[in-house]
C-alpha positions as CSV (number, residue, x, y, z in Angstrom):
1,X,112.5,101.6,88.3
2,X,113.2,100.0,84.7
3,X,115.0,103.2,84.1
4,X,117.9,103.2,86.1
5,X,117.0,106.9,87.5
6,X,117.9,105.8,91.2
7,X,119.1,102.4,91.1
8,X,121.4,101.3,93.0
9,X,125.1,101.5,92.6
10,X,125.9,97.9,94.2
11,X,127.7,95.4,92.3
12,X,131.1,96.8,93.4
13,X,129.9,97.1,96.6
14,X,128.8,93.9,96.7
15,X,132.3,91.9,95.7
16,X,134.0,94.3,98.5
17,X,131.2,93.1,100.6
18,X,132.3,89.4,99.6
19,X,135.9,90.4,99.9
20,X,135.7,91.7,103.4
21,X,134.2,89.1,104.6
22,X,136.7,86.6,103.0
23,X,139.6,88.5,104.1
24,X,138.4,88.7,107.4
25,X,137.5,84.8,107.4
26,X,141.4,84.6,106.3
27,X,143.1,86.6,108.8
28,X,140.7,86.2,111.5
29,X,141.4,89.9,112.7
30,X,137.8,91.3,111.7
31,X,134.7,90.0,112.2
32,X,133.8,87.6,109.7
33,X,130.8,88.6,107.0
34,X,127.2,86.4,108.1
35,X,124.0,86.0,106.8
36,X,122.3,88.9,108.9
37,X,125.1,91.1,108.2
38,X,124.5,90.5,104.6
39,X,120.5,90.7,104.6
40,X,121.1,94.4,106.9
41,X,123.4,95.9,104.3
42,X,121.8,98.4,101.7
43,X,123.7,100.9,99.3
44,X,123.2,104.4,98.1
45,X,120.8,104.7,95.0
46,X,122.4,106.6,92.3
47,X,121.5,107.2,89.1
48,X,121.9,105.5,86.5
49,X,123.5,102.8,88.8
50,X,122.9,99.0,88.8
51,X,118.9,97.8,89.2
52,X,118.0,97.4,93.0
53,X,115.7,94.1,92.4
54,X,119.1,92.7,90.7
55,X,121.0,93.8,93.7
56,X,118.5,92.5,96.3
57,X,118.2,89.4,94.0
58,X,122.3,88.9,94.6
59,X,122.5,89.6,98.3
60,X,119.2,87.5,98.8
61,X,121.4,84.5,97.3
62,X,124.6,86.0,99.3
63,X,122.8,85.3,102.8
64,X,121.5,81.8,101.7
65,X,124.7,80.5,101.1
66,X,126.1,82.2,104.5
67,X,123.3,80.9,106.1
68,X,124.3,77.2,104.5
69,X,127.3,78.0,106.0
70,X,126.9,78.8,109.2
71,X,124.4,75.9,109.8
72,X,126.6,74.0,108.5
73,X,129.4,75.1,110.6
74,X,127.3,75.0,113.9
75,X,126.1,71.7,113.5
76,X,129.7,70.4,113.1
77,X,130.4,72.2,116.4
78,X,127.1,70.7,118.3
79,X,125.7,68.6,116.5
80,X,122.5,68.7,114.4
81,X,120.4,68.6,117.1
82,X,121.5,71.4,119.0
83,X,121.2,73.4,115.9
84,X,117.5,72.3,115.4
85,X,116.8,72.8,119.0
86,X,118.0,76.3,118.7
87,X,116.1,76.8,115.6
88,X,113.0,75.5,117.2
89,X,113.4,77.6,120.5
90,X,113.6,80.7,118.5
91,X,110.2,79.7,116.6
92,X,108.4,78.7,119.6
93,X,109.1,82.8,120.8
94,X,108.1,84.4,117.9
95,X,104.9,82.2,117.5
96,X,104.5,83.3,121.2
97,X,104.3,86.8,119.9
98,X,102.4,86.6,116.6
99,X,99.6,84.3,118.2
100,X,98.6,87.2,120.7
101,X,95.5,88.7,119.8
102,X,95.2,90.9,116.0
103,X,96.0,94.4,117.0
104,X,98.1,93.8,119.8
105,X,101.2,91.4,118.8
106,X,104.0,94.7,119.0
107,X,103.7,97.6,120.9
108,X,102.3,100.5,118.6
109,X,103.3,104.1,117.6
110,X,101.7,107.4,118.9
111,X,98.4,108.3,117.2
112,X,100.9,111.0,115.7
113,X,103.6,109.0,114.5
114,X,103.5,106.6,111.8
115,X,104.1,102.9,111.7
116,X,103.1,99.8,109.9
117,X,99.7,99.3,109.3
118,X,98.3,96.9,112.2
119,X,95.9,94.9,109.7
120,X,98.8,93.9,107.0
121,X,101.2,92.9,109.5
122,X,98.6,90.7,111.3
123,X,97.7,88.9,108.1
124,X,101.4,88.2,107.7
125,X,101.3,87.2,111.6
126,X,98.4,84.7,110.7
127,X,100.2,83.2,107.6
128,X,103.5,82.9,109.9
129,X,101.8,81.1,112.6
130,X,100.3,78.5,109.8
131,X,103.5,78.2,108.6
132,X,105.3,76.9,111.8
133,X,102.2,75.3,113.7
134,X,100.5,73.4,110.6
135,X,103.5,73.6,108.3
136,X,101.5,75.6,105.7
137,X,103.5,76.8,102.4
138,X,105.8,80.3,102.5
139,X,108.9,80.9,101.4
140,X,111.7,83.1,102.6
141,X,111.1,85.3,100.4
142,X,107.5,86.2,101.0
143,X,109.1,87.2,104.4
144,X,111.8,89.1,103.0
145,X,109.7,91.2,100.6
146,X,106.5,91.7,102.8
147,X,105.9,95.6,102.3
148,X,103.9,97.5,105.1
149,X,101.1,100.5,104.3
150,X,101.8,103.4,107.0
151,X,99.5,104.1,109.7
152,X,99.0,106.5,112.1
153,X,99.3,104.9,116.1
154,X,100.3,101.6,113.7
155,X,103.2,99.2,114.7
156,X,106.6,100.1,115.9
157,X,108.9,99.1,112.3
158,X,112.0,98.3,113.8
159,X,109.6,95.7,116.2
160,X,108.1,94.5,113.5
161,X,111.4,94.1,111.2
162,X,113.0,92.3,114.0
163,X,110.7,89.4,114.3
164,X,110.8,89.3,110.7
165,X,114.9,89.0,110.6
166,X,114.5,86.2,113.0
167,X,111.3,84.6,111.3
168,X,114.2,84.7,108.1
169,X,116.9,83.5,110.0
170,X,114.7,80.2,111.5
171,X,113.5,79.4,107.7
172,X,116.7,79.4,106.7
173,X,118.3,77.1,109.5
174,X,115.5,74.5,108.9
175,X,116.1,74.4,105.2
């Protein structure tokens, strides 16, 4: 995509992304701009329009410094603990669900519709469970870029993808 023949058209959006959220933060009247609302938002591809591995690159480091924030502000609120509770209640349920056996940890797609491919989303499974039973290495963004081959009867995506936002959001509240 060295080209620009489709990339995305995103640096404005992102600064009226940015503003939004710091006018709301201002005026209190909207709902303020997080770290999940930043790592769910995605532009239009145009061409000849800004490079899409620069714009993820940007709203990656957007949602780290929310995510500072907001753990930040929560452990202010209640405390350090209760954040790292929280943090480790939400890792105990998703290594619930990627320790069950390969080939069964989310519910799967008809044999005529497509999904992700079982055997690439268990590997990651295996390297997630590592990572919060033994503390083995991976970073966020391992998570965050982890790409999928389809499958026929393979996983349900939007399963998969949500264990995978809140895989994100538990590396980010420990770091």
């Amino acid at each position: 995509m060295g080209d620009g023949s489709g990339a995305a058209d995103g640096a404005e959006a992102i600064h009226a992304l940015v503003a939004e959220g710091a006018e709301a933060e201002e005026t209190r009247t909207g709902a303020s701009l997080t770290a999940e609302g930043i790592r769910h938002t995605a532009f239009a591809m145009h061409k000849g329009g800004y490079s899409p591995d620069q714009v993820d690159a940007a709203l990656e480091r957007l949602e780290d410094a929310f995510a500072a924030r907001e753990r930040d502000q929560a452990t202010r609120d209640g405390g350090e603990r209760a954040w790292m509770v929280d943090a480790e209640g939400t890792a105990e349920v998703i290594v619930a669900r990627l320790s069950r056996p390969p080939g069964y940890r989310f519910t799967r797609t008809s044999v005529l519709a497509v999904g992700y491919k079982r055997v690439d989303v268990d590997r990651l499974a295996n390297k997630l469970v590592k990572y919060f039973q033994d503390g083995r290495e991976l970073t966020v963004d391992e998570v965050r870029t982890a790409v999928f081959r389809p499958e026929r009867g393979g996983y349900r995506e939007a399963q998969v993808d949500l264990v995978l936002d809140s895989v994100v959001d538990v590396m980010l509240a420990v770091r």
